[in-house]
C-alpha positions as CSV (number, residue, x, y, z in Angstrom):
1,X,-148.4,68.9,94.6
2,X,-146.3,70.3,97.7
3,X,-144.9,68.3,100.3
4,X,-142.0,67.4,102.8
5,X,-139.1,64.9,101.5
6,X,-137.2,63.1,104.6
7,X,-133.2,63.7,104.3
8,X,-131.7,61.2,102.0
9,X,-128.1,61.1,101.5
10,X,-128.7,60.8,98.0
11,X,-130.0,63.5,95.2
12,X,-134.0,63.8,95.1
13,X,-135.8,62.5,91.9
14,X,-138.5,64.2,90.3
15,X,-140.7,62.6,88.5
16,X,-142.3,66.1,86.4
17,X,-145.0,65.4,83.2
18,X,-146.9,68.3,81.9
19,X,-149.6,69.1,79.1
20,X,-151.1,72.0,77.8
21,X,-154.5,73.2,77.8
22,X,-156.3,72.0,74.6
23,X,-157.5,75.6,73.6
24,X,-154.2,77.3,74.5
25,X,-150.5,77.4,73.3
26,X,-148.0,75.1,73.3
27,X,-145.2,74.4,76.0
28,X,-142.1,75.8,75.8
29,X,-139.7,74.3,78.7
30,X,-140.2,73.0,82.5
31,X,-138.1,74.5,84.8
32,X,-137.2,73.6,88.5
33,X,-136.7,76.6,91.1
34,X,-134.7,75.1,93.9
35,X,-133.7,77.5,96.7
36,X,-131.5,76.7,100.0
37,X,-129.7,78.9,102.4
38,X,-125.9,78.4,102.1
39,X,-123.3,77.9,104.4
40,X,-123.0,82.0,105.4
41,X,-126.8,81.8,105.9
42,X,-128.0,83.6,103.0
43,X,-130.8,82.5,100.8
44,X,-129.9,80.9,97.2
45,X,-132.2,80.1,94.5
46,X,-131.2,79.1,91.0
47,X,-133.6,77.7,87.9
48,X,-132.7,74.8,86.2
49,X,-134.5,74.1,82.5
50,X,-135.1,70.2,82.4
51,X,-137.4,69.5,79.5
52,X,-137.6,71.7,76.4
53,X,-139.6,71.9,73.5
54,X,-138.0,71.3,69.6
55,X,-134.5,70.6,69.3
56,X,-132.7,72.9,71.5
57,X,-130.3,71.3,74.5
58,X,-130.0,72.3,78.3
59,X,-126.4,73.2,78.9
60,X,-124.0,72.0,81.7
61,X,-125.3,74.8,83.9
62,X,-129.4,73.9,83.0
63,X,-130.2,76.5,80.5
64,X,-131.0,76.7,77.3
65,X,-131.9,79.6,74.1
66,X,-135.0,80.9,74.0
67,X,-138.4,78.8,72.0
68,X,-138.6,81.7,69.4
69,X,-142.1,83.5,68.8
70,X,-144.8,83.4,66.4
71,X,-146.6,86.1,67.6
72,X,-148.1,88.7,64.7
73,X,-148.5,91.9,66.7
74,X,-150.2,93.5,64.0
75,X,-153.1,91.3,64.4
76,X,-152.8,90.0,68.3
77,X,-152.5,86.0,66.7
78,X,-149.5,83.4,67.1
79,X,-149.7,79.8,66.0
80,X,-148.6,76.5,67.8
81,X,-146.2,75.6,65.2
82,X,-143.2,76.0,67.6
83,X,-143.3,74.4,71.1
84,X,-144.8,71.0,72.4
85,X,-148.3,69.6,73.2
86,X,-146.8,67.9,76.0
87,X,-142.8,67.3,78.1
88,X,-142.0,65.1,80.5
89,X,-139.0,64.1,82.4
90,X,-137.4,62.8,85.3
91,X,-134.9,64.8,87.0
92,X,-132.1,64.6,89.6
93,X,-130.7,67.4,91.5
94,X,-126.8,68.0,90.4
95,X,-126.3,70.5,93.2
96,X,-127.6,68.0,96.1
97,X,-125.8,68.6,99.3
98,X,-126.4,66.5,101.8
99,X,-127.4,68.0,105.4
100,X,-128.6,71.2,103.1
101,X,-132.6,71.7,103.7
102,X,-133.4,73.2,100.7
103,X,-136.9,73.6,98.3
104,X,-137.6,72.9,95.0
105,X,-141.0,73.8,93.1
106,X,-141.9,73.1,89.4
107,X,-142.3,76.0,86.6
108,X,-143.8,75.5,83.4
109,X,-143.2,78.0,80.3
110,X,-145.7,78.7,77.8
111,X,-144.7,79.5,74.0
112,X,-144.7,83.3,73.6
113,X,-148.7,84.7,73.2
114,X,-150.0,88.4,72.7
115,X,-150.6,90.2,76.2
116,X,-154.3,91.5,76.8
117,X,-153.7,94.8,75.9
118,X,-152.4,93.7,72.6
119,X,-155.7,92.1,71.9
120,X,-157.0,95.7,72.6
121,X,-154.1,97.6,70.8
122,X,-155.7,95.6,68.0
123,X,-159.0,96.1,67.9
124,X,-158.4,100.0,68.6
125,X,-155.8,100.9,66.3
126,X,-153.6,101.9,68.7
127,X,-149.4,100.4,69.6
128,X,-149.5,98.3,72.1
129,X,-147.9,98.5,75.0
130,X,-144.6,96.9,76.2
131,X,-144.4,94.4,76.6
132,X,-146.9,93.2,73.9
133,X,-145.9,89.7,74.7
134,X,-145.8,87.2,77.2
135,X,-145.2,83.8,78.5
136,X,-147.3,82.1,80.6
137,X,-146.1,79.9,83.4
138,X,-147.8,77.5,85.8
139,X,-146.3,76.8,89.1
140,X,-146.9,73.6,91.6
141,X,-146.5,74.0,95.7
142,X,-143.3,73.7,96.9
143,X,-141.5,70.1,98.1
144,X,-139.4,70.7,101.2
145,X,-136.5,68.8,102.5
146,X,-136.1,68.7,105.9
């Protein structure tokens, strides 16, 4: 986790393999975070989706539709039948520039799962709040390139 890469004139690889926690939800996508600072010195960041659960496709600009939900917000419960046990990938940057330092970190996306206070909405009776649902995320260190 975390690091420092040495300037390569060629694109970094990642190497990114992820697995859920036994007693939670499935996974939904893993995403890269890359920001830089351009050529007018401001600071850039865009996300790319690299793996995704089911049958959906990343697009040309590394995106893709949402996982759907199963979430019952009547009774605070969802089910794993969407989403993946595990993703794994390996991942080249299409927007390398060479000379460019830049840093990339690793996100990974849960399937959609009541918020706490929908639990309690529940069990009181009450609507919960917005929003009632949420996805979520584990995030690595960052790897610099230098």
């Amino acid at each position: 986790m975390g690091g420092r890469l040495v300037e390569q004139p060629v694109p970094p690889r990642f190497v990114v393999w992820a697995e859920k926690d036994p007693l939670g939800a499935n996974l939904d996508r893993i995403q890269i975070i890359k920001g830089w600072v351009d050529d007018r010195g401001d600071s850039q960041e865009r996300i790319f989706d690299i793996a995704v659960s089911g049958e959906r496709t990343i697009d040309q600009y590394g995106r893709t539709s949402p996982v759907g939900s199963t979430v019952d917000l009547a009774t605070a419960q969802y089910d794993n039948s969407i989403g993946s046990a595990g993703l794994e990938v390996i991942w080249e940057d299409p927007t390398f520039k060479a000379g460019q330092q830049a840093f990339y970190y690793v996100r990974v996306l849960e399937i959609p799962t009541p918020r706490w206070s929908t639990y309690d909405a529940v069990a009181l009776g009450t609507e919960p709040l917005e929003p009632a649902v949420i996805q979520e995320r584990a995030i690595t260190s960052a790897i610099w390139i230098k």
